[in-house]
N, C-alpha and C positions, 0 to 999 in steps of 0.2 A: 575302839574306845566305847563305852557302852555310854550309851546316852538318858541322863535324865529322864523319868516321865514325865507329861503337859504338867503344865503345872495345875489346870484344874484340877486335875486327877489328886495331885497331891495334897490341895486344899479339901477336896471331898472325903480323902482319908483321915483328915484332923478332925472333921466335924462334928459335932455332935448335935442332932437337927432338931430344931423344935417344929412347934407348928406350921404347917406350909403357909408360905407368903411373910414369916414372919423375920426381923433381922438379926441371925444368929450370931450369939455372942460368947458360945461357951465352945472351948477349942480345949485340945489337949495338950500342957501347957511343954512338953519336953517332946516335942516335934518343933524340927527348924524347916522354914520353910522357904526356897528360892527365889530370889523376887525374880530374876532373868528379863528387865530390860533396863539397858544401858544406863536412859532418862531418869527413870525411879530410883536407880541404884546411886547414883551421883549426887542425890539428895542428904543432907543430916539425917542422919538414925531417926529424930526424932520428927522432924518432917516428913519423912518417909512412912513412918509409922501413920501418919495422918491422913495421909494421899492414900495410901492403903483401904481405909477406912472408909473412902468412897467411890473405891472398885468396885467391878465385879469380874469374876471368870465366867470366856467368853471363847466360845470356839470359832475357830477359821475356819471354814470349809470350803473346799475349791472350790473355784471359779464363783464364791458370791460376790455379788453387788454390797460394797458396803456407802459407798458416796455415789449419788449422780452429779455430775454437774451442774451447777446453777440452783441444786434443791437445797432444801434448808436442812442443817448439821443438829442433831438430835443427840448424840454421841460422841466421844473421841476414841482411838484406841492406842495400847500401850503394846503390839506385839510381844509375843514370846519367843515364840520357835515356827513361827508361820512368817511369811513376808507378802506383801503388797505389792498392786502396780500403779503409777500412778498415771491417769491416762487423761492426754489432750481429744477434744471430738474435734474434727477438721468434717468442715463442709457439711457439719450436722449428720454424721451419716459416718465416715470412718476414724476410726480410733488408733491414738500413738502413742508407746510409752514416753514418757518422761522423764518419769521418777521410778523409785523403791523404796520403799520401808520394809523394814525387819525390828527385830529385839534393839538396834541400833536406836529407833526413833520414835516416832509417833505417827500417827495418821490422824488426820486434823488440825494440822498447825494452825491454819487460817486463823480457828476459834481463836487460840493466841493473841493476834494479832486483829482482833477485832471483828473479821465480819463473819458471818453467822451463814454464808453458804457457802456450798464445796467452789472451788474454780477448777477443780479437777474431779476427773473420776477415779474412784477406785475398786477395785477386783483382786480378789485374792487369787493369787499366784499359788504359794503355799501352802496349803495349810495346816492348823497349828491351833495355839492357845496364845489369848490375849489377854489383858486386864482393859475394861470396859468402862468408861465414865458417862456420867449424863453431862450437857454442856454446861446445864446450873451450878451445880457444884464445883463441876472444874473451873470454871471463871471464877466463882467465890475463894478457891483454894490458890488462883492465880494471883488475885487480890492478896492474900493473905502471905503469900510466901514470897521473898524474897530469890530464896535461893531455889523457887521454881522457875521463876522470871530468870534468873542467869542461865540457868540450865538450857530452858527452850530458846532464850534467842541465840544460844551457839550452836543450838541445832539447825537455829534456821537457819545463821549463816552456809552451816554443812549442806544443809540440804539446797540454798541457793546456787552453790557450787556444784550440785549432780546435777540443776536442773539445767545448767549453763551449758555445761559437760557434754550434757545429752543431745541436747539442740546442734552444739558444733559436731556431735558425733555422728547423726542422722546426715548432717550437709558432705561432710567431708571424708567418711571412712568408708571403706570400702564394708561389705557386707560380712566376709569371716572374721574379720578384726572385731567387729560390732560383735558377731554371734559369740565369737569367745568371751568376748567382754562379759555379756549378758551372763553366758551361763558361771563364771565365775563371782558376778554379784547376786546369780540365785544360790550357788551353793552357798557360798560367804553367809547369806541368810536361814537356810535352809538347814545348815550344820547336816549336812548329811552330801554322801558323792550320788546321790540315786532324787531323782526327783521325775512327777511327771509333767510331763509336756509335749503337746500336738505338732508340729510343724506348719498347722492351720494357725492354733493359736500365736505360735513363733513368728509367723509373718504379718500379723495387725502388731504385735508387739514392735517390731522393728521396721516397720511401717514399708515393706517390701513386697513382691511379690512371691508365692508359695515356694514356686520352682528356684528362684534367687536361694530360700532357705533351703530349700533338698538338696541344692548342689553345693553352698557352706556347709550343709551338715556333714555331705558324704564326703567332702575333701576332710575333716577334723575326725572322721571318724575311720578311713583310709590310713590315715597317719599317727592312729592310735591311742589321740588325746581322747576319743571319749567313745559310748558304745549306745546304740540309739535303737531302740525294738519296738514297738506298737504304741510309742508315747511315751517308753521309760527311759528315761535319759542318767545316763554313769558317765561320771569323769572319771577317764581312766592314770590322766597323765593330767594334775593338775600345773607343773610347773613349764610342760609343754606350750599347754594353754594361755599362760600366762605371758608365756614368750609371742602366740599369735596374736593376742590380743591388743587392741589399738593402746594409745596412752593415755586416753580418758579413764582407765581402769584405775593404773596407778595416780593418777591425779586425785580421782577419787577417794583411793587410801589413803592420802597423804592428809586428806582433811579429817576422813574417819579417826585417819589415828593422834589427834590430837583429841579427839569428842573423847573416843576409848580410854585414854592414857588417865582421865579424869574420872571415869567409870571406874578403872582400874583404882585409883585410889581409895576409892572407896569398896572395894572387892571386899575387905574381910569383915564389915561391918555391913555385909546383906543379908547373912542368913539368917532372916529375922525369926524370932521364936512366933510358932503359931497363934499362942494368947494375945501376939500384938496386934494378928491381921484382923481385922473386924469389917472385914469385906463383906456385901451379901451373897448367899450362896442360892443357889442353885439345885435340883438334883441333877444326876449325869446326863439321864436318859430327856433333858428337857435342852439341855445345853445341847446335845447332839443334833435335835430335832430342829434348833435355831440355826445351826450349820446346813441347813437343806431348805433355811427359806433366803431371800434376799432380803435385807434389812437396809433399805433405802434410808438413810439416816444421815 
């Protein structure tokens, strides 16, 4: 199936630039353009259209820093087609996933919900294309909408349920069940069977030791669910995997897909026409160069 380009990409192709630094408002008005994330899309047309209005596109690039823990949130983000991890510090010094976000969710809930720093870290996993908010305007737009305020608090219910999930996951499951798990909520984010990933990085993720993951791996990929070369990770057999994998996975769906189901209704009324987004833009080559710093934020 061929896959969409980032969506910045697509907004750069609508645009028609003025001055640099300036906030561009003249788009071509018969390009539709994808919102692709879940949050946004569940909104009224015309709310939606507004929340647009003080994005930006914003690239993912592996392995950056976008929240430290404990620092003060400058940002939120809206994923696209990149996903998140969301990581507890233990002992000041090692790091545990907890969470994920993808196009599913957001990164930054906290803001929501009132306080103004991370209590998590985040690191992009994936990377991808976002839509980017400053926290001012997001809390002003939170204030103002209603049917923003329903949308995120059923996420957070969702996402209080991965975070639950995860904790009894880490105590209780053995380590291939976890690993299948995981790689089936990065693909689920990732929209693609191919992603990369370390065996270094795999084991802070799941809070194990190295060797624990090189011997899940080789037994999963022994048995043909997936194929593993210098970091590049292929599902080969995802229904296999599905079958290895612990039951926090499907616990997990079963919350996604009530978020989803609500996305879904709103599916035919996303593809907003270009002239509506009055997002600021960017040029490409400046977006990229943001994906190669760390944006403590």
């Amino acid at each position: 199936m061929q896959m969409e380009p980032p969506l910045s990409w697509a907004l750069q192709s609508t645009l028609k630039r003025g001055p640099p630094g300036a906030r561009e408002r003249r788009f071509t008005r018969s390009v539709r353009v994808p919102v692709n994330n879940h949050l946004i899309e569940m909104l009224p047309r015309k709310e939606r259209i507004d929340f647009l209005s003080i994005c930006e596109p914003f690239v993912l690039g592996l392995s950056e820093t976008l929240f430290e823990a404990g620092a003060p949130t400058k940002h939120v983000y809206f994923p696209i087609d990149g996903f998140v991890s969301l990581l507890a510090v233990v002992d000041d010094a090692s790091l545990l996933e907890v969470g994920m976000v993808g196009r599913e969710g957001m990164l930054g809930i906290h803001v929501a919900l009132g306080a103004l720093r991370s209590p998590l870290g985040a690191l992009v996993q994936g990377p991808g294309a976002a839509w980017r908010v400053p926290v001012g305007p997001f809390k002003k737009e939170l204030e103002r909408s209603a049917a923003l305020r329903r949308g995120l608090n059923r996420y957070v219910a969702v996402l209080m349920s991965q975070l639950a999930s995860s904790a009894a996951c880490a105590r209780y499951h053995l380590i291939s069940p976890r690993l299948a798990r995981w790689l089936l909520m990065s693909q689920d984010r990732a929209q693609s069977g191919r992603f990369f990933m370390t065996q270094e990085f795999l084991s802070y993720m799941l809070g194990v030791r190295r060797v624990g993951v090189t011997s899940a791996a080789s037994k999963l990929q022994q048995r043909g669910l997936i194929e593993y070369h210098r970091g590049e990770m292929k599902v080969l057999d995802r229904a296999g995997l599905e079958a290895e994998a612990c039951s926090c996975y499907a616990t997990d769906q079963i919350a996604y897909a009530a978020l989803s189901q609500r996305a879904n209704d709103h599916r035919l009324d996303t593809m907003l026409p270009a002239a509506a987004i009055v997002a600021a833009s960017r040029p490409m080559g400046e977006l990229r160069e943001s994906s190669h710093r760390s944006t403590k934020s």
